[in-house]
C-alpha positions as CSV (number, residue, x, y, z in Angstrom):
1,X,181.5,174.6,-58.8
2,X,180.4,175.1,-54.9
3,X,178.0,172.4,-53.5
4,X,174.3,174.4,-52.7
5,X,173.8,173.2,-49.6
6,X,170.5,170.8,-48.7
7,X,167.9,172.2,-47.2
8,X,166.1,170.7,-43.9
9,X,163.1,168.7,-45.8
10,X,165.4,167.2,-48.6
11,X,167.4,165.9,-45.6
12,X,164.3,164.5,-44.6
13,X,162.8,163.1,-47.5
14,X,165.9,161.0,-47.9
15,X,166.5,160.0,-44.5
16,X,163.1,158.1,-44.7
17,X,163.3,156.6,-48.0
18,X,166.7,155.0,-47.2
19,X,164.6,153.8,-43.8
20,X,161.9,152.5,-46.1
21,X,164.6,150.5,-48.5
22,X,166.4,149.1,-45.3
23,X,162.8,147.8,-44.1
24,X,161.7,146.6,-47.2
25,X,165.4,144.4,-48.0
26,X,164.8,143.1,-44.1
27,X,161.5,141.7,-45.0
28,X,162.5,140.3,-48.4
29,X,165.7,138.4,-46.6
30,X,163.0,137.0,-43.5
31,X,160.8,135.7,-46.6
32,X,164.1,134.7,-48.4
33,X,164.7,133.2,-45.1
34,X,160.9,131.3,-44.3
35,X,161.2,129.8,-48.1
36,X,164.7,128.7,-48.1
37,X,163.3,126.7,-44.2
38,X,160.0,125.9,-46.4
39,X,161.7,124.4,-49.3
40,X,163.9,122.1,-47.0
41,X,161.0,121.0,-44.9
42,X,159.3,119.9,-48.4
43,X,162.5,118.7,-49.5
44,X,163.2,116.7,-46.5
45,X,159.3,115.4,-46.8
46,X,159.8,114.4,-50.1
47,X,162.7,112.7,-49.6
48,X,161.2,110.8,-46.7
49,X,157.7,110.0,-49.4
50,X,160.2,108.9,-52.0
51,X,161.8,106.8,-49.4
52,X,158.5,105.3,-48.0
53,X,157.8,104.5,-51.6
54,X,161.0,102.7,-52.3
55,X,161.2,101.3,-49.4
56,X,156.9,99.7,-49.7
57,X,158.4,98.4,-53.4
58,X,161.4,96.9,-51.7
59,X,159.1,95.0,-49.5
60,X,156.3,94.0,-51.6
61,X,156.9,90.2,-52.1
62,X,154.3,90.7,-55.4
63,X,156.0,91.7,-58.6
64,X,155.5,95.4,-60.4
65,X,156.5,96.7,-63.4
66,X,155.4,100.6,-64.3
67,X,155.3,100.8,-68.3
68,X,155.1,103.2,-70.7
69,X,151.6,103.6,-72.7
70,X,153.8,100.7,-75.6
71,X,154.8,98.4,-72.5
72,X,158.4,99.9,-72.3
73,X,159.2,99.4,-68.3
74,X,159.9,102.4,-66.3
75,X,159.8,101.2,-63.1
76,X,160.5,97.7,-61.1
77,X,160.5,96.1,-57.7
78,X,163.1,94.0,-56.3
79,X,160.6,91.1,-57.0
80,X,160.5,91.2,-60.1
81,X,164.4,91.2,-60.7
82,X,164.4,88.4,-58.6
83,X,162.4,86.5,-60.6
84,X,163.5,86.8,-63.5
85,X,166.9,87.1,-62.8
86,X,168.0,90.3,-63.6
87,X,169.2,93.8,-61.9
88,X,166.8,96.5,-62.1
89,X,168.7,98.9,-64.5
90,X,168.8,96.3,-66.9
91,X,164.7,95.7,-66.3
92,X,164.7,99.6,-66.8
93,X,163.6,100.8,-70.6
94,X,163.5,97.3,-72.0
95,X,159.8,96.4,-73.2
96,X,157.8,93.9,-70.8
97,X,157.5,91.6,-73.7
98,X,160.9,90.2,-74.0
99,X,160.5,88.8,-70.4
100,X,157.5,86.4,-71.5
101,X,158.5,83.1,-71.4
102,X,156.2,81.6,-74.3
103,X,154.3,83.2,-77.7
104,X,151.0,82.6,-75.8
105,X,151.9,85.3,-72.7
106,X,153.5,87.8,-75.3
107,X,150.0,87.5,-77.2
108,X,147.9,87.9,-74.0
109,X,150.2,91.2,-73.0
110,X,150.0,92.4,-76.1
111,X,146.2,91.9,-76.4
112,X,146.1,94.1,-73.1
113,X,148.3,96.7,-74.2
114,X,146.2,97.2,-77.5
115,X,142.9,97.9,-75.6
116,X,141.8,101.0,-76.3
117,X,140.0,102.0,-73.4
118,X,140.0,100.0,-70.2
119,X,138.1,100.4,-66.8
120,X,139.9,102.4,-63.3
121,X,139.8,98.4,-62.0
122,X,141.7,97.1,-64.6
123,X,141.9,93.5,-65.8
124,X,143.6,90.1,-64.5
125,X,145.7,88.2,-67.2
126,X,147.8,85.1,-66.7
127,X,151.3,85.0,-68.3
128,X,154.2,82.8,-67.9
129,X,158.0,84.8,-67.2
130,X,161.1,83.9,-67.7
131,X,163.0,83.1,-64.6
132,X,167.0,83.0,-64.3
133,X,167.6,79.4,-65.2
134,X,164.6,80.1,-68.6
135,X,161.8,78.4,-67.3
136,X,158.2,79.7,-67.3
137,X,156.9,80.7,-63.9
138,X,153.3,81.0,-64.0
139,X,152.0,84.7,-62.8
140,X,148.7,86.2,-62.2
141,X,148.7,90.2,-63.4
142,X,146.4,92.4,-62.3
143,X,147.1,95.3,-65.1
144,X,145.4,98.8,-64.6
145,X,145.7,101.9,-66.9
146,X,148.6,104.6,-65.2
147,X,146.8,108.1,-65.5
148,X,148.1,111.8,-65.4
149,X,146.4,114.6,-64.0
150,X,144.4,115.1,-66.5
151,X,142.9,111.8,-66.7
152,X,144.5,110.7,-70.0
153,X,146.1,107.1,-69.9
154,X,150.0,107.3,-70.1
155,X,151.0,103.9,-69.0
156,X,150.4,100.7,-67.6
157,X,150.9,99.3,-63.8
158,X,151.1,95.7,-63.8
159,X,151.1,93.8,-60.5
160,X,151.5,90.2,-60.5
161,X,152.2,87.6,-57.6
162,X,153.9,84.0,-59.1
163,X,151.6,81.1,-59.0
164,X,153.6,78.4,-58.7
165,X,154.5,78.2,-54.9
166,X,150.4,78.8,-54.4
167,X,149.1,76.3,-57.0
168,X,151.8,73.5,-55.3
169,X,150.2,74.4,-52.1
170,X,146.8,74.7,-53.2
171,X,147.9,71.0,-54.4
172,X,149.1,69.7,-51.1
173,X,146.0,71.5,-49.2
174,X,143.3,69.3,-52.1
175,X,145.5,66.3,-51.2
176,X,145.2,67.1,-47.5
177,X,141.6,67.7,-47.6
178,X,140.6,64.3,-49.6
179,X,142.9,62.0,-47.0
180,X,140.9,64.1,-44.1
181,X,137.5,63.2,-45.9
182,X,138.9,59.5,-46.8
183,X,139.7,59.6,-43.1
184,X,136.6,60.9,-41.3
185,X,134.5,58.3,-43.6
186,X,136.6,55.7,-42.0
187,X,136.2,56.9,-38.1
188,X,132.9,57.3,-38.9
189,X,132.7,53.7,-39.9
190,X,134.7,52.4,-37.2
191,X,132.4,54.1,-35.2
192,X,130.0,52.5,-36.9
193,X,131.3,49.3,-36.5
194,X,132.1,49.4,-33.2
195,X,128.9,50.0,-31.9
196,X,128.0,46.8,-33.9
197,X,130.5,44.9,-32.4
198,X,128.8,46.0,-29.2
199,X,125.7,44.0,-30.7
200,X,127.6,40.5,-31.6
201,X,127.1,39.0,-27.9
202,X,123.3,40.3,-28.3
203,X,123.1,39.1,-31.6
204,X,124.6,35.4,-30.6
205,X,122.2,35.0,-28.0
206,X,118.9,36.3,-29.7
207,X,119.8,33.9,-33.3
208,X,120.9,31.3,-30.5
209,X,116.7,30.7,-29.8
210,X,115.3,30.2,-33.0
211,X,118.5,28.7,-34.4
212,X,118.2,26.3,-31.6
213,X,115.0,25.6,-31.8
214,X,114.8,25.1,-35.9
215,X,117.9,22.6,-35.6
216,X,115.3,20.9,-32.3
217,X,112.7,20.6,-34.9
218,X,115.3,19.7,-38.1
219,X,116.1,16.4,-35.9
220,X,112.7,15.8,-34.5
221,X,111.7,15.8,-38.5
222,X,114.6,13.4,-39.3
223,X,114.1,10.8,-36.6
224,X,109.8,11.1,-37.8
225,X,111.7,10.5,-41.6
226,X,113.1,7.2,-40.4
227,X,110.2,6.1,-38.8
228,X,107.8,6.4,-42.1
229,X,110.5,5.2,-44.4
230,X,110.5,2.2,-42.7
231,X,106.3,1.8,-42.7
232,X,106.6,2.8,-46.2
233,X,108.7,0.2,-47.0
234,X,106.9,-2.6,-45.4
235,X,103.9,-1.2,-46.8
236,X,105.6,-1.1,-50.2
237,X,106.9,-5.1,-49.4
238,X,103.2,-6.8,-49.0
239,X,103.2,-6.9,-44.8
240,X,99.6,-8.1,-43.8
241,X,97.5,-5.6,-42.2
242,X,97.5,-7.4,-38.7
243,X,101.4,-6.7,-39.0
244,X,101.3,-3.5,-40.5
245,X,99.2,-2.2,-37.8
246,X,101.3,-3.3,-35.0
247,X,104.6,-2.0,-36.9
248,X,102.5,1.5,-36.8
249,X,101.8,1.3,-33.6
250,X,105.0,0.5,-32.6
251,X,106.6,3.0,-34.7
252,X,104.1,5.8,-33.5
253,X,103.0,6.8,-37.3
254,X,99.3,8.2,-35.5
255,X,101.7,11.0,-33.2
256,X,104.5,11.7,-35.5
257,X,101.3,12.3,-38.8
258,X,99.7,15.0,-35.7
259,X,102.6,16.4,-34.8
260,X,104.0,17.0,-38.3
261,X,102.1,20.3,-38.9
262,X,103.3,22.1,-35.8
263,X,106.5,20.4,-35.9
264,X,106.7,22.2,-39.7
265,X,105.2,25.8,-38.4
266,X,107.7,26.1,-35.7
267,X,110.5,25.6,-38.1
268,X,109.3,28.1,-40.4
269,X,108.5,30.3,-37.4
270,X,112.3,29.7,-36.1
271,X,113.7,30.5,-40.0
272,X,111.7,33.3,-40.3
273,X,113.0,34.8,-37.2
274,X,116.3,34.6,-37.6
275,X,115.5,36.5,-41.2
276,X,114.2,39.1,-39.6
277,X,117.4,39.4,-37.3
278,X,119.8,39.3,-40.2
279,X,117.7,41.6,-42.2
280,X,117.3,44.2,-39.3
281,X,121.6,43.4,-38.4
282,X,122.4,44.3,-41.9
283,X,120.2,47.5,-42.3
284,X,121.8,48.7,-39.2
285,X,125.0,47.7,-40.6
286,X,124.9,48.9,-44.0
287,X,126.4,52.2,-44.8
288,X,124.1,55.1,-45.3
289,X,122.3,55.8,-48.6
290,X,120.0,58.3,-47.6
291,X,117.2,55.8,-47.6
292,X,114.1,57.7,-45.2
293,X,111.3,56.8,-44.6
294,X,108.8,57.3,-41.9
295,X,109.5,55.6,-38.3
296,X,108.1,54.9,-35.3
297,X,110.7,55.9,-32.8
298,X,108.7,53.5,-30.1
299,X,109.7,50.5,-31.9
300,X,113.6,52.3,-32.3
301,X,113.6,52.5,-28.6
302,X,112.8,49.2,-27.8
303,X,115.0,47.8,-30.2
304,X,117.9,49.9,-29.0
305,X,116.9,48.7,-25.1
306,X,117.0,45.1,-26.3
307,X,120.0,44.9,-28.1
308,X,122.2,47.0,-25.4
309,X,120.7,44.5,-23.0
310,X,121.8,41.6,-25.3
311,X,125.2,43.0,-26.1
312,X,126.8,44.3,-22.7
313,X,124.2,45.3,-20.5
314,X,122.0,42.3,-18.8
315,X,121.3,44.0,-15.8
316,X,120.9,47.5,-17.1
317,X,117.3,48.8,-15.1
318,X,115.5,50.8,-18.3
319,X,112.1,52.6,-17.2
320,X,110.4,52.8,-20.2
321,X,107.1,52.2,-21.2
322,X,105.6,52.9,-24.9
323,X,103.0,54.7,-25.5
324,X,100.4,55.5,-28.9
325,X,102.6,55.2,-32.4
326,X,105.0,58.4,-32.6
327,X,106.0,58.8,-36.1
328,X,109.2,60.9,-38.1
329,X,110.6,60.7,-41.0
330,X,114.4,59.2,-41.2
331,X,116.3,56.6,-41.3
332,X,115.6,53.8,-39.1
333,X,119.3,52.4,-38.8
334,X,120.7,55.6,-38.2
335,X,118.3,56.6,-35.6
336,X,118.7,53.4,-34.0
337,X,122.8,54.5,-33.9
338,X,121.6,56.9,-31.8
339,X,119.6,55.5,-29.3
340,X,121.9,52.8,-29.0
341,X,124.8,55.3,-28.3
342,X,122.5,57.5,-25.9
343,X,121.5,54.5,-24.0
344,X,125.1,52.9,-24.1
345,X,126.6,55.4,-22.9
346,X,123.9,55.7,-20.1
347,X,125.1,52.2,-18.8
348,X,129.1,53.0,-18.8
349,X,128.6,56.0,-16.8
350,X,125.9,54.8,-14.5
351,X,127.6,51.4,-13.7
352,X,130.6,53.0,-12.6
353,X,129.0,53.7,-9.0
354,X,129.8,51.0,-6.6
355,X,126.4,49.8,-4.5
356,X,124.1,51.8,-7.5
357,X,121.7,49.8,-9.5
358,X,122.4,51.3,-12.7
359,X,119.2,52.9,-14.2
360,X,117.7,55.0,-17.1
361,X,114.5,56.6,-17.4
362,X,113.5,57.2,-20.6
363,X,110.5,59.4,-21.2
364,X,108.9,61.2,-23.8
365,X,106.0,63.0,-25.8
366,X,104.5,64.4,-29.3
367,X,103.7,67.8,-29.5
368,X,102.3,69.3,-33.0
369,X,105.2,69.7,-34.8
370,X,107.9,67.8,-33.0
371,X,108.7,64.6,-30.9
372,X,110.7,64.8,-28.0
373,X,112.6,61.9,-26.0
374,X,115.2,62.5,-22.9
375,X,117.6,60.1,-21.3
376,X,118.5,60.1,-17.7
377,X,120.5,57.9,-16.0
378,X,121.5,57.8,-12.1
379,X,125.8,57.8,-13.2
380,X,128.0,61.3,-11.7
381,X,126.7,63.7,-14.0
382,X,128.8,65.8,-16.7
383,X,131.5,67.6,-15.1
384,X,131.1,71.4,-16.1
385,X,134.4,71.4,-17.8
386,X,133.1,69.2,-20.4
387,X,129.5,70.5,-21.2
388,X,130.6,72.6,-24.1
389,X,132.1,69.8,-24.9
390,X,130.1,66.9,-25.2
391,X,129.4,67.0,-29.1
392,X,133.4,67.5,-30.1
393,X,134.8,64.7,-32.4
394,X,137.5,62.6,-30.5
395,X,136.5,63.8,-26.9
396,X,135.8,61.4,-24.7
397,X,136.2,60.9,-20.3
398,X,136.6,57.0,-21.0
399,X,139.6,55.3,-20.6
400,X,142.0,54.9,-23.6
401,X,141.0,52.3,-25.6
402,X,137.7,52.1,-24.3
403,X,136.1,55.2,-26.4
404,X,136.3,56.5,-29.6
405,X,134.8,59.9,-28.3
406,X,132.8,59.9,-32.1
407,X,129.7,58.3,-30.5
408,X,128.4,61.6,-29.4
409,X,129.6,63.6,-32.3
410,X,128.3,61.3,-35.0
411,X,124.4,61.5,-32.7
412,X,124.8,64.7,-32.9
413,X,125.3,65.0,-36.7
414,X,122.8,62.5,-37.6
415,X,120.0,64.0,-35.6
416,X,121.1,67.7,-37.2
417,X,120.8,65.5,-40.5
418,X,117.0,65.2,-39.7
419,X,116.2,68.4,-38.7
420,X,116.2,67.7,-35.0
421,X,118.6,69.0,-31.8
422,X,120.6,66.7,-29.2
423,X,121.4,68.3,-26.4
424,X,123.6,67.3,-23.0
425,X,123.4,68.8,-19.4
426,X,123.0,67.6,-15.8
427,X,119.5,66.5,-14.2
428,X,118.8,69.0,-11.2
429,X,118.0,65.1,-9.4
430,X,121.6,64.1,-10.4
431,X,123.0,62.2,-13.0
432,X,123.4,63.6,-17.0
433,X,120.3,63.9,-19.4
434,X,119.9,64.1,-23.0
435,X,117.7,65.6,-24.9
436,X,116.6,64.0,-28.3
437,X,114.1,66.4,-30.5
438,X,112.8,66.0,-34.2
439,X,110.6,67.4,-36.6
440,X,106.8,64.9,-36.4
441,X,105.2,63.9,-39.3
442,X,101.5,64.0,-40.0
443,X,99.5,60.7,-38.1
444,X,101.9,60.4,-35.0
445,X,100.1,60.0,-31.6
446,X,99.8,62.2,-28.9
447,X,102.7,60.8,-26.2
448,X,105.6,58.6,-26.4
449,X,106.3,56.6,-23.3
């Protein structure tokens, strides 16, 4: 049968939808195009996030174990296989009990995984594992509940670190920190100590007076002893009276009778002083029991000036002059430390000058609240280096073997022990000055010195 020929608008009409099917297939294949680019980007991205993600689990030195909501594991780190000995496939679909290493830890996990509902944060258990050789290794869990996206609890993430490398060390560090105390107790005794010692030649000469001058008396008493035993004993025998009053005479029984009494006072006096030395030597000798009480730093002061001047210091030029009663509360043998050490340490650097007098002025006052006492001596100063230095344990410008460098350190803490400040800096007149201040008690006087 003949073809009827098309007519110009069917030729038209299909012209243009054929145009319209090409267009429409070139857009689909540019979209086919842009997701096929999209979905490699993403799929490139995720590999790179699941990477990250192995390669943070890889590196955590913690342990981690992703379990199921019946403590079947799903997911491990390296740690973990480490530590117990074991590859990660093996690890994977086993159930987190059978890697406890005693009844007590399968309890406690089991005790965890039966808890109904459990808080975001999660709770901290203690188990022991199972390491390759079977021994327990102690390890802190931190277990928190694995949600979906709903919110509903599907499993468990436990993340543990093993406690045995930090409990050794937390061992070692307790050990470490007792033989440091043990050991700052003894420097501070040494310390101590060695400003005693610094009080010995002091000490010698101020018990040599009234030692010397009770042992004076003790033989003056025992020659006076003789002498009456004898007129006892002739007045015990029967010697006539003309007799017996010659042998007194001779003997000198009148003067030795009158000088009994004073001879007897000045002993006492002499004993009682040396008391009072060895009492006052052993307070400041004794270690500290937090005994306070309240203390007149004028009589501190001058005991400190005497006994540096008895101990190493004879021709030490101290400017001091007391004033009305100043009165804190403390300890009087640890305040005395510190004067001692402040006006010690005045002499060493002071007498280092050639053709210098070595001096310290020592001055004072009470204000309402607090008492204030500064030291300053005529020596080089403080170099600047060593300002913000003054107060460090074991720092010290003396020559070895000469200074502990705890002097300062230990003034320092005592004063901050009463509620007071020391400070160091250099006197615009030259030479160093220190600053004492501390808390005043109720009935001090007005100035000090």
């Amino acid at each position: 049968m003949p073809e009827r020929p098309m007519g110009p608008d069917q030729a038209l009409v299909d012209e243009s939808t054929w145009l319209d099917v090409i267009h429409k297939m070139d857009e689909v294949y540019s979209q086919l195009v842009a997701d096929e680019i999209e979905l490699e980007r993403k799929n490139t991205e995720l590999e790179q996030s699941q990477q990250f993600i192995i390669s943070l689990l890889t590196a955590m030195s913690d342990v981690l174990a992703a379990c199921s909501e019946s403590g079947v594991i799903e997911q491990t780190n390296a740690a973990l296989g480490e530590l117990v000995g074991q590859p990660e496939s093996r690890l994977h679909g086993s159930a987190l009990t059978a890697w406890m290493a005693d009844d007590v830890s399968v309890a406690r996990l089991r005790q965890v995984l039966a808890t109904p509902a459990m808080q975001r944060g999660g709770t901290v258990i203690e188990v022991e594992l199972r390491d390759a050789q079977g021994q327990g290794v102690p390890v802190d869990f931190n277990v928190t509940p694995r949600l979906d996206a709903s919110g509903q609890r599907v499993g468990w993430v436990f993340v543990g670190r093993p406690m045995g490398e930090i409990k050794r060390a937390y061992h070692q560090l307790r050990e470490a920190h007792e033989a440091l105390k043990r050991t700052q107790q003894q420097l501070v005794h040494s310390e101590k100590m060695a400003s005693l010692g610094r009080l010995v030649a002091g000490v010698a000469h101020e018990l040599n007076n009234p030692i010397s001058f009770v042992l004076g008396n003790v033989h003056a008493l025992q020659r006076y002893t003789e002498r009456l035993r004898s007129y006892l004993g002739a007045v015990h025998a029967g010697t006539p009276a003309a007799q017996l009053a010659a042998w007194r005479v001779k003997l000198r029984i009148d003067p030795v009778l009158a000088d009994l009494p004073s001879l007897m006072e000045g002993t006492l006096e002499g004993a009682q002083r040396t008391a009072d030395i060895v009492q006052g030597l052993k307070r400041f000798s004794a270690m500290d029991r937090g005994e306070r009480g309240r203390v007149d730093l004028n009589e501190v002061v001058e005991r400190a000036i005497h006994w540096v001047r008895k101990g190493t210091a004879p021709g030490f030029e101290v400017r001091w002059a007391p004033g009305p009663p100043c009165t804190v509360l403390g300890s009087a043998g640890q305040l005395l430390q510190v004067m001692m050490n402040l006006i010690q340490n005045a002499w060493d650097a002071a007498s280092g000058r050639p053709d210098v007098t070595p001096s310290l002025w020592i001055t004072g006052a009470c204000a309402s609240d607090h008492t204030r006492l500064t030291f300053r001596d005529n020596g080089p100063g403080i170099a600047s280096e060593h300002l913000s230095r003054l107060f460090d344990p074991f720092f010290t410008t003396k020559p070895v073997g000469q200074g502990t460098g705890l002097g300062l350190s230990i003034s320092y803490g005592i004063i901050e022990q009463h509620g007071g400040q020391l400070t160091g800096a250099n006197h615009p007149d030259g030479g160093a000055v220190f600053t004492l201040t501390l808390p005043r008690t109720e009935g001090s006087g007005s100035a000090v010195g």
